[in-house]
C-alpha positions as CSV (number, residue, x, y, z in Angstrom):
1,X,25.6,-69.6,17.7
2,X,29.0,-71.4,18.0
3,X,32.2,-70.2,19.3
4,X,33.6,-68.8,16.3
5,X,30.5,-66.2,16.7
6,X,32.0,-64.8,20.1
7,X,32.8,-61.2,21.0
8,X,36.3,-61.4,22.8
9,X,35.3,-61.4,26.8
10,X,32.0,-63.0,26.2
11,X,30.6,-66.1,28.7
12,X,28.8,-68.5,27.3
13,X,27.1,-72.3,28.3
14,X,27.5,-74.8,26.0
15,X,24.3,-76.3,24.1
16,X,25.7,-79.0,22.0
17,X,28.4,-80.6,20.4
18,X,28.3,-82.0,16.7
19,X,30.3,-84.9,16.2
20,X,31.0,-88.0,17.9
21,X,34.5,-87.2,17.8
22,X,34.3,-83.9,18.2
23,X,32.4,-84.4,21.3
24,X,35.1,-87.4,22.5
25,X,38.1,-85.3,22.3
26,X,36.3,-81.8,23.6
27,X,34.9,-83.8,27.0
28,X,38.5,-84.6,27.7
29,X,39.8,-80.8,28.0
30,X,35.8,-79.6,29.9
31,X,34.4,-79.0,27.5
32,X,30.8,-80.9,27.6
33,X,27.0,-79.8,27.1
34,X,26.4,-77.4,30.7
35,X,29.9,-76.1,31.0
36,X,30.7,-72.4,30.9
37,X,33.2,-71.0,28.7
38,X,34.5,-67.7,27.9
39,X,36.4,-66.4,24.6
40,X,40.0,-65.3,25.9
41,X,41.4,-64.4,22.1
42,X,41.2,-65.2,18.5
43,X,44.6,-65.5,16.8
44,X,45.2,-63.8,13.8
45,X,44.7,-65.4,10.3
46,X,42.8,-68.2,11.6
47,X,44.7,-68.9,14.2
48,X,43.2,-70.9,16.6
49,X,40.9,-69.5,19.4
50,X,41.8,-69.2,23.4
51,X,39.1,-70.5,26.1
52,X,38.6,-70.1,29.3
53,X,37.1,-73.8,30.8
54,X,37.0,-73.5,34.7
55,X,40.7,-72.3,35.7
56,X,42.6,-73.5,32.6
57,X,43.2,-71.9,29.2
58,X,42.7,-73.6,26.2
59,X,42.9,-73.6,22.2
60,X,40.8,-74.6,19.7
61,X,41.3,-74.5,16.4
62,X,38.1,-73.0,14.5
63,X,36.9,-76.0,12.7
64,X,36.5,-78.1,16.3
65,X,35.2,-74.6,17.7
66,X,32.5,-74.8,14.7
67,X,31.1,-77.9,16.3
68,X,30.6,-76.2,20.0
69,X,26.7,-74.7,20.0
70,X,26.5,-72.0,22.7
71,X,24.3,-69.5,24.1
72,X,24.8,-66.3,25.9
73,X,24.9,-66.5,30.1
């Protein structure tokens, strides 16, 4: 399952990143292999997604999102 799978509200712990690049740029914002995220909202037509890493907010567009492997906590 990757992000663009999750149910708005829904924590999950990150499995894997695909992409050297993609895993680069996502360990700069939290987002590495262990941390726990949760889905805030999905934009419209897609729009890029909202995540919740530790006490900050941030968006992803779906194609980086694509790369982040998750599973349920």
């Amino acid at each position: 399952m990757n992000i663009n799978n999750l149910d708005i509200g829904q924590k999950v712990k990150v499995l894997k990143i695909e992409g050297r690049g993609a895993e680069k740029r996502l360990f700069e914002i939290g987002i590495m292999e262990g941390a726990e995220l949760q889905l805030i909202t999905r934009h419209p037509f897609k729009g890029p997604l909202v995540i919740k890493v530790g006490n900050a907010n941030v968006a992803l567009g779906r194609s980086i999102a694509d790369k982040v492997k998750v599973e349920a906590v």
